[in-house]
N, C-alpha and C positions, 0 to 999 in steps of 0.2 A: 360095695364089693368087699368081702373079707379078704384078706390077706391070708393065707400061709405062716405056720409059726414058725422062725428060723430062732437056729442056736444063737447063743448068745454073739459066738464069735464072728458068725454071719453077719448080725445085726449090727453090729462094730464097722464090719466091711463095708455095708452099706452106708453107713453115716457117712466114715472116711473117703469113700466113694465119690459118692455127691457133690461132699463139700470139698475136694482137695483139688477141681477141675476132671473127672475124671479119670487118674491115675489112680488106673487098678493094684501096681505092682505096688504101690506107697500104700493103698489103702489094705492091701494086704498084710506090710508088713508093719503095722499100727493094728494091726485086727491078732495075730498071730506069730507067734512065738519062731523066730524065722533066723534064731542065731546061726542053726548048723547047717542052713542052706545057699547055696550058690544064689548067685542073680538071679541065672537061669529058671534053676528048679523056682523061684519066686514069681517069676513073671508066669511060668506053668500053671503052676497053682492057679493064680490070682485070673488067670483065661477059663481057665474050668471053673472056677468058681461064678463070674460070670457068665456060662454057662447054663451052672444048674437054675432048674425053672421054677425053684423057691424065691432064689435070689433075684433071679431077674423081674421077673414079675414085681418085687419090690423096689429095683431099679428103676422099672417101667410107672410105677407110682410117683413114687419120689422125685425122678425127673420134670413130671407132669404138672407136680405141685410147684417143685423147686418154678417153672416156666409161670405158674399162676402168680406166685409173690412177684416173679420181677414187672410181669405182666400191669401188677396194679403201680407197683414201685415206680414204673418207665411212665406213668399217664401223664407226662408236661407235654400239654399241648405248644405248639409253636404261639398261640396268644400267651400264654401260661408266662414264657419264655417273653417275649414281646413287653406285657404289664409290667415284669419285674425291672427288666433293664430298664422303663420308661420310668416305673417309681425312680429309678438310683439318677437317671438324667434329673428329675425334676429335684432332687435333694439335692447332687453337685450343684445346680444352677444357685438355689438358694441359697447355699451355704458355703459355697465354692471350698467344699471337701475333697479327700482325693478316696475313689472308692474304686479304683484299681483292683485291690483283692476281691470285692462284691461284685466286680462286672466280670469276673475272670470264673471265678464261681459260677455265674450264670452261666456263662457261656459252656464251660463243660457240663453243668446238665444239660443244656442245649443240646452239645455235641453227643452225649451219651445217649439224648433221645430220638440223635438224627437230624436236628434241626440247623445245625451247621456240616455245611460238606467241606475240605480242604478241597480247594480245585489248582490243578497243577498244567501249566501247558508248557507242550514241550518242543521248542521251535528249533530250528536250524536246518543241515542238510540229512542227506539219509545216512544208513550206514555205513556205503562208504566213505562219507565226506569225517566221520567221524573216527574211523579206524585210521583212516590215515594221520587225523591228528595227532593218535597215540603214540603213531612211530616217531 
């Protein structure tokens, strides 16, 4: 698919866009000269500019891509996750190391891939057994 040729400063928008979590009004005003403008008039702008169907369309790209990188990035299978910590048990065991920071490691790309849930339960009585505690 060809793209659309957008101005320079559009193409500024888009980067900003992307990369800043989505905040139009921030990538606005990194794209565009926004000294003598209200918040407002900025968040204005930066809605219509999202909007026009040059830009979007390259939004509509760029999102798709931005989703294909993390796509490959996130591929830790739960074995993947499994082998590593299993390598670090069989080193502490030999060498009775402290690898604290390498299981800790692991475990958040675990958890960024999903493979750790936090499970929380929540016991007691119902609401009102609780409100009345507060008083």
């Amino acid at each position: 698919m060809e793209l659309p040729k957008l101005a320079d400063k559009q193409q500024k928008f888009v980067l900003f866009y992307v990369t800043n979590g989505n905040n139009a009004s921030e990538a606005y005003r990194k794209s565009y000269d926004c000294s003598n403008m209200s918040k407002e008039s900025v968040n204005v702008e930066a809605s219509k500019l999202l909007k026009n169907p040059k830009v979007s369309l390259w939004l509509d790209v760029a999102k798709t891509n931005v989703q294909e990188v993390f796509k490959d990035e996130i591929k830790y299978s739960a074995k993947d996750c499994f082998d590593e910590l299993a390598e670090v048990q069989a080193r502490a065991k030999k060498d009775k190391g402290n690898y604290t920071q390498e299981i800790k490691a692991i475990e958040l790309k675990g958890k960024l891939a999903g493979h750790f849930v936090d499970k929380h339960q929540v016991t007691g009585g119902g609401l009102a057994e609780v409100l009345d505690q507060l008083k």
